[in-house]
C-alpha positions in Angstrom: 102.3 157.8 92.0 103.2 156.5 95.6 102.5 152.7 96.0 100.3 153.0 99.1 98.1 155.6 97.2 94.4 155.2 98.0 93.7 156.0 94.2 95.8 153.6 92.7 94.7 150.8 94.7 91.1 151.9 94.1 91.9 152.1 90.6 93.6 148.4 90.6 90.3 147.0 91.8 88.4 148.5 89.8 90.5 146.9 86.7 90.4 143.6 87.9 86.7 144.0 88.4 86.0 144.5 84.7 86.8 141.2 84.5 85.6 138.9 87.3 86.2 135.3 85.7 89.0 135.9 84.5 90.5 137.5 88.7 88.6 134.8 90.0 90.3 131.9 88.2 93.4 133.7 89.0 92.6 133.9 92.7 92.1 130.6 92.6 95.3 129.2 91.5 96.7 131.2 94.5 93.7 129.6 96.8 95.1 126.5 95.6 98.7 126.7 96.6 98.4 128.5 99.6 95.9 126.0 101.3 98.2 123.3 100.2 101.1 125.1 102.0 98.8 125.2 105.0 97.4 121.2 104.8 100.1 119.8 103.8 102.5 121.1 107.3 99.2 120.5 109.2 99.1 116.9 107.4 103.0 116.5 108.1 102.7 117.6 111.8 100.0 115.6 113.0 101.6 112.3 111.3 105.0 113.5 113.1 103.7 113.9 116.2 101.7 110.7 116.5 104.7 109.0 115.7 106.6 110.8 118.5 103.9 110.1 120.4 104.3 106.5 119.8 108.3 106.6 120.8 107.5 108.6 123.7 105.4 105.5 125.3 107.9 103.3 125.1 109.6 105.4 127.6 112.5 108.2 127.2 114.3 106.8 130.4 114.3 103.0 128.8 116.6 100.8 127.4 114.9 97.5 125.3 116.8 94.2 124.4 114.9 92.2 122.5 115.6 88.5 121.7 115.6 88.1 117.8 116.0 85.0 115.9 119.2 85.1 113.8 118.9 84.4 110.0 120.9 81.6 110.1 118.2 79.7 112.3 115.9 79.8 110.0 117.6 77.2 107.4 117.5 74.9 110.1 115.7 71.6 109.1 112.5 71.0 111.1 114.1 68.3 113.7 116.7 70.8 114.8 116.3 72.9 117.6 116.9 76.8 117.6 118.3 78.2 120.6 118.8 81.9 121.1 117.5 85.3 122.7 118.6 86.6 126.3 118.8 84.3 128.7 117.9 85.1 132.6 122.0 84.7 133.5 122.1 87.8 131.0 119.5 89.6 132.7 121.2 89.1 136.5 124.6 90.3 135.0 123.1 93.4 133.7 121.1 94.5 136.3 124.5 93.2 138.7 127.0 95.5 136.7 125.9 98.5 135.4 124.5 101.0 138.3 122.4 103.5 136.0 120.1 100.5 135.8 117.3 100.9 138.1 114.6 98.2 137.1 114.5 95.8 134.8 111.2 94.8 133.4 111.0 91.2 132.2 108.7 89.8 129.4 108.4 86.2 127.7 105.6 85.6 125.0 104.0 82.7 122.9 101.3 82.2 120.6 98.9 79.8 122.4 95.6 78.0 122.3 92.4 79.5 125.0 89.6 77.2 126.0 86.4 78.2 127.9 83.5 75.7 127.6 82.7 75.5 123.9 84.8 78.8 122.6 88.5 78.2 121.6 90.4 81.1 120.0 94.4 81.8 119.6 95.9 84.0 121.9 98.9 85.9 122.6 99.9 84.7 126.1 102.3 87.2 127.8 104.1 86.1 131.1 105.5 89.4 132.6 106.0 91.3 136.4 103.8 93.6 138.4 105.3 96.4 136.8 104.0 95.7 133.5 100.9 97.2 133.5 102.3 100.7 134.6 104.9 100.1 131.9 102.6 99.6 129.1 99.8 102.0 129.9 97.1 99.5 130.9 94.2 100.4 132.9 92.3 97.7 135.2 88.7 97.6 134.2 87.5 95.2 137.0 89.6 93.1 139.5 93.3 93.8 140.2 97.0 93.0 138.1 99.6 91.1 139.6 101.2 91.5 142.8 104.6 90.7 144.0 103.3 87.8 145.9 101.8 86.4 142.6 105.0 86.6 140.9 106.9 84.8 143.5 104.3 82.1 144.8 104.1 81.6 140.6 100.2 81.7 141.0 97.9 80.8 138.7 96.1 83.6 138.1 95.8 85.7 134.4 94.4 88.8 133.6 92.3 89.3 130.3 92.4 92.0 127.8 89.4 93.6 127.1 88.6 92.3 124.1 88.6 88.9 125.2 86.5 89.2 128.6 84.0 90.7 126.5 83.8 87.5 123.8 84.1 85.1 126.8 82.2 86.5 128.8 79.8 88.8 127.9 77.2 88.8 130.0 79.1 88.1 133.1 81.9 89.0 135.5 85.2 87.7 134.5 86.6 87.3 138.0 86.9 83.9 139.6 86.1 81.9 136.5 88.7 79.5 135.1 90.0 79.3 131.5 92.4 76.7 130.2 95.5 77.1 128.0 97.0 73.8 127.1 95.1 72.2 129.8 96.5 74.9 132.6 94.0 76.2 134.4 94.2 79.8 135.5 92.2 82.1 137.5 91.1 85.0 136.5 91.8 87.9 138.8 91.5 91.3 136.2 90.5 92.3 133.4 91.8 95.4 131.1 90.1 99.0 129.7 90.4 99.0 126.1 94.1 99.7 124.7 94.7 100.4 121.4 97.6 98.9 119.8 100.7 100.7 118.5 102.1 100.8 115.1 105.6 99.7 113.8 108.0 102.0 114.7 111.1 101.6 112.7 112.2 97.9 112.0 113.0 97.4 115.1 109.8 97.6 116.6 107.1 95.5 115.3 103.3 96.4 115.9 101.9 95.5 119.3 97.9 94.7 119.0 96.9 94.3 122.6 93.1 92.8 121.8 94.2 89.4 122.5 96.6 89.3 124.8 96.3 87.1 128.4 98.8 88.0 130.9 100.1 85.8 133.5 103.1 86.5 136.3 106.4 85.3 134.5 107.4 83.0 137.4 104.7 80.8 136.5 105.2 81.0 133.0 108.7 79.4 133.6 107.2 76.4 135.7 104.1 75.8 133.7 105.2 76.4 130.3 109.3 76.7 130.3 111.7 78.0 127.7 110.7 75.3 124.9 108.0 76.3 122.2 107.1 74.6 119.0 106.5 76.9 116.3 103.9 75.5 113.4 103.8 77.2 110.3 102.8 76.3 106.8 102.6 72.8 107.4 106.3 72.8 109.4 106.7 72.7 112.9 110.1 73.8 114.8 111.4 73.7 117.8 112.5 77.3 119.9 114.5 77.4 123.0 114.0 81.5 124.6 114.5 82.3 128.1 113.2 86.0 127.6 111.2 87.3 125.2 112.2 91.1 126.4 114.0 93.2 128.9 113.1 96.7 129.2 115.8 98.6 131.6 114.5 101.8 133.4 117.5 104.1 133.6 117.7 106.2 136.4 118.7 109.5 134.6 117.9 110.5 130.9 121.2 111.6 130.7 122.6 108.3 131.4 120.3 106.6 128.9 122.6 106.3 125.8 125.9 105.6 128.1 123.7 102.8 129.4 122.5 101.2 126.2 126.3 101.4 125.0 126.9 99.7 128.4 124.2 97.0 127.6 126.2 96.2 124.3 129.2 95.9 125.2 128.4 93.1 128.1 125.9 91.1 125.3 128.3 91.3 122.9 130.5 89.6 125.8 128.4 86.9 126.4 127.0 86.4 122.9 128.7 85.0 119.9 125.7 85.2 117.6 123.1 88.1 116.7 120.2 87.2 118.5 119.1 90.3 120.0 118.5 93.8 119.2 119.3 96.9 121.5 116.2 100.3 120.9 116.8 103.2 122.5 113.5 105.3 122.7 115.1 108.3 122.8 117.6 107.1 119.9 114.8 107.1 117.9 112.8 110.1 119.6 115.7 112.0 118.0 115.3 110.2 114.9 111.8 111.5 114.8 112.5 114.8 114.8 114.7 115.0 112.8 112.6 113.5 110.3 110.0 115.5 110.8 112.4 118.6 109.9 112.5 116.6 106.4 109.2 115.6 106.4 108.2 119.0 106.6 110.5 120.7 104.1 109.6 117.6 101.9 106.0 118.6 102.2 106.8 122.4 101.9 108.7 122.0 98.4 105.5 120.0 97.4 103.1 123.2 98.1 105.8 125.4 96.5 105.5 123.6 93.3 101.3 124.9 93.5 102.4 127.9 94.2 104.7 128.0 91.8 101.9 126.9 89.1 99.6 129.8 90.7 102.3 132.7 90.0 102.3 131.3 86.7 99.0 131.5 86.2 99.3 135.7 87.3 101.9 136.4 85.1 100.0 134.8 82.2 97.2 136.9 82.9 99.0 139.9 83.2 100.7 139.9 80.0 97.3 139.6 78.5 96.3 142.6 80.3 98.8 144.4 79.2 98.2 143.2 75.6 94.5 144.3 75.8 95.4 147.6 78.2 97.9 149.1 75.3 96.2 151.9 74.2 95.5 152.7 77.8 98.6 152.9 78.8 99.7 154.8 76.1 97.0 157.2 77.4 98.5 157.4 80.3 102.1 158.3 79.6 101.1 160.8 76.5 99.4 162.2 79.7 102.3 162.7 82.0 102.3 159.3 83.5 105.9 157.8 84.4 106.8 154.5 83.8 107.4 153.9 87.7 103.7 155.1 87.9 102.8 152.3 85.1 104.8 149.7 87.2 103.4 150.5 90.4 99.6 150.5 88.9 100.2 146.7 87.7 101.9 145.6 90.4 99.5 147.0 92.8 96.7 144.9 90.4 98.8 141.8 90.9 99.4 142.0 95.0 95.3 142.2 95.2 95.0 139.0 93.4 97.9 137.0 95.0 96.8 139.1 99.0 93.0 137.3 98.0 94.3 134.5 96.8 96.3 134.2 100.1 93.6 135.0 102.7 91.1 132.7 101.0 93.7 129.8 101.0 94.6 130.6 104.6 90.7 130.3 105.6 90.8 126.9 103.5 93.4 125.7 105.1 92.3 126.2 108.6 89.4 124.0 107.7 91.8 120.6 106.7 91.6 119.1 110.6 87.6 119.4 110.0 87.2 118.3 106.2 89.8 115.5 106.7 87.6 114.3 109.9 84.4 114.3 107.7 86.0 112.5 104.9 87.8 110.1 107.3 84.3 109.6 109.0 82.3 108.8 105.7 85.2 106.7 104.9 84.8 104.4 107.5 81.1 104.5 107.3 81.5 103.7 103.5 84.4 101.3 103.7 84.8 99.8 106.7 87.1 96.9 105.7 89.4 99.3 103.2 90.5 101.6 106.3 90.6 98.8 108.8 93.6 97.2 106.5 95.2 101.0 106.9 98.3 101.2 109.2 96.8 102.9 112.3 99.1 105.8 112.3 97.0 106.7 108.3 93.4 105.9 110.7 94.1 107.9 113.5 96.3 110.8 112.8 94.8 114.4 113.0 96.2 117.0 111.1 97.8 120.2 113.2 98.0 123.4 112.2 101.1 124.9 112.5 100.6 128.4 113.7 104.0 129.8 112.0 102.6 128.2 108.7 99.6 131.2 108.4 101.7 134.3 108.5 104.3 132.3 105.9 101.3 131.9 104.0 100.4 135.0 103.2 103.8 136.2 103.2 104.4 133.7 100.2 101.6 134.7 98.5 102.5 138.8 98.6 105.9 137.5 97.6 104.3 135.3 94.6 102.4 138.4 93.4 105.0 140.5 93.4 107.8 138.6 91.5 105.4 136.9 89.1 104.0 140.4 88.2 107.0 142.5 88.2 108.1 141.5 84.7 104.3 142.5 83.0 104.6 145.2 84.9 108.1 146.6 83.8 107.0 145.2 79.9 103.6 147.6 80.4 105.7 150.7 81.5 108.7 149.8 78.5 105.9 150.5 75.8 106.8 153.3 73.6 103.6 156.0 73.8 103.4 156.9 70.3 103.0 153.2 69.5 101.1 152.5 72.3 98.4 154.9 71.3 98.3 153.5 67.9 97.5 150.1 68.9 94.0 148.8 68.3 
């Protein structure tokens, strides 16, 4: 009997219909691994890609040095004073000797004090150039960022974040109004759209919360404030000399990128004799990422081969019972002129139906995980509001993507589960002797 007959597959419904729990608790261990294959690469790709997303906006074409406080500063006693990170001599002997180098974009940071009438709150003051802004994806939500002009003159002036123009000043315009930190008055000129903040990448890259950040032009960072800062923490305070808090070269080729950041090395290994700065390469790590994501994904793949692993199991168990309770049947058969390739074709035929309707109902399940893992995310937050605000942001904000090659694998998995798990009841149901076959009760 040919494999594509008409009669035989009619025939191999009709035997699974006789027993409908029994299919459908089959099916359903099939259900179950294939919409895992399916969730599990969506899960996998949409946590991949937010993460490349992440490296992406720190710029393929950039170079970052970073000033980093060695270890050894840190057993310091409290009256000493810790003097490290790049300095602005290293920053004019970069940008003097190596070409590729089109723009450097210079950042120094401190944790500081904000006063406005009666509200005082930490903040995260940022002294930086007019380029920042464009840099770091912020939007101007009223008023302007810094010019040139402001940079050189060292003006006054800040520009707010928006979470901060909206606690100080919430019913007003921000612009023109004064706030103080450390009894420096600045003017501010702009405020920010919303930004949210980015996650760790790495352990190079810490994560960058934007919500309380004022920037002012670096020029008059360096006259008001200076290089000094005094660091208090539990109970201690100590004393930190950094010229720079972070240099972000923009390379004029990507090509060049990772010639450059070799470059950038070798002329700070030069100048420094201690480890107090560390060298990212976006698209170093942009790689990384992918290649991770290759893992990730066969990681998560081997996961929903283990269900469907369990699900083939569960078909071959059932068909060994079938065959149990078809004996006499089949004896039937082949004391009427059935062959055993006839026998093996009618079982296997029985077990491709369960594992092709296993498959298609997983498929359908799994193109629902981007909606059910919105709904769930969405009640979660509703429901626990603190518990998912202490998740990382990548876990609150990742979607999960389907990946389109992972449907037709799918099913051809589940074919291919149907088949091997079933092939041995089948072979045992057609190896029966007749005569013995018809005896059975």
């Amino acid at each position: 009997m040919n494999f594509f007959s008409g009669i035989i597959w009619r025939l191999g419904i009709k035997s699974l219909a006789l027993h409908p729990m029994r299919s459908l608790l089959t099916i359903l261990g099939i259900f179950i691994g294939i919409a895992s294959v399916v969730w599990l690469l969506a899960i996998g790709e949409g946590i991949s890609l937010q993460i490349q997303k992440q490296i992406e906006a720190l710029g393929t074409n950039n170079v970052i040095v970073r000033s980093e406080k060695p270890i050894e500063e840190n057993s310091l006693d409290t009256s000493s004073m810790a003097i490290y990170g790049i300095t602005r001599d290293d920053y004019a002997a970069l940008m003097k000797t190596i070409p590729t180098i089109t723009a450097g974009l210079r950042i120094r940071d401190v944790e500081r004090e904000l006063h406005y009438k009666d509200k005082d709150l930490a903040i995260h003051l940022v002294g930086c150039t007019s380029e920042y802004a464009e840099v770091m994806k912020l939007s101007i939500a009223e008023g302007r960022f810094f010019i040139e002009q402001d940079i050189r003159s060292a003006n006054n002036y800040c520009v707010l974040s928006y979470e901060l123009s909206k606690y100080l000043f919430p019913l007003e315009s921000a612009l023109g109004k004064q706030i103080r930190v450390r009894d420096i008055p600045y003017e501010v000129i702009g405020t920010l759209q919303k930004r949210e903040s980015t996650s760790a990448i790495g352990s190079s890259m810490a994560a960058q919360d934007f919500s309380d950040d004022v920037y002012i032009p670096i020029e008059t960072f360096w006259r008001r404030i200076g290089d000094w800062t005094m660091i208090r923490s539990a109970g201690e305070r100590r004393n930190e000399i950094v010229q720079i808090s972070q240099i972000t070269f923009q390379i004029d080729q990507i090509d060049n990128v990772i010639n450059t950041a070799d470059a950038i090395k070798g002329i700070m290994q030069t100048r420094h004799a201690k480890d107090d700065y560390v060298i990212i390469t976006p698209l170093e790590l942009l790689e990384q990422a992918k290649t991770t994501r290759l893992m990730f994904m066969m990681f998560m793949g081997l996961i929903a081969a283990i269900s469907l692993m369990v699900g083939g199991i569960g078909i071959m168990n059932i068909m060994l019972a079938t065959v149990t309770e078809r004996t006499r049947e089949i004896g039937i058969r082949r004391a009427l002129g059935a062959k055993k390739r006839d026998i093996i074709v009618q079982f296997l035929v029985e077990t491709v139906v369960l594992s092709a309707v296993g498959g298609l109902t997983g498929i359908l399940g799994g193109l629902l995980c981007p909606t059910i893992v919105t709904i769930i995310r969405d009640f979660a937050i509703q429901s626990f509001p603190n518990l998912i605000l202490d998740l990382p942001q990548t876990v609150r904000e990742t979607s999960p993507i389907i990946v389109p090659a992972s449907i037709p694998l799918a099913f051809t998995i589940s074919i291919a589960v149907g088949i091997s798990f079933g092939i041995y009841p089948a072979i045992r149901a057609a190896s029966l002797d007749p005569i013995e076959a018809l005896r059975h009760e």
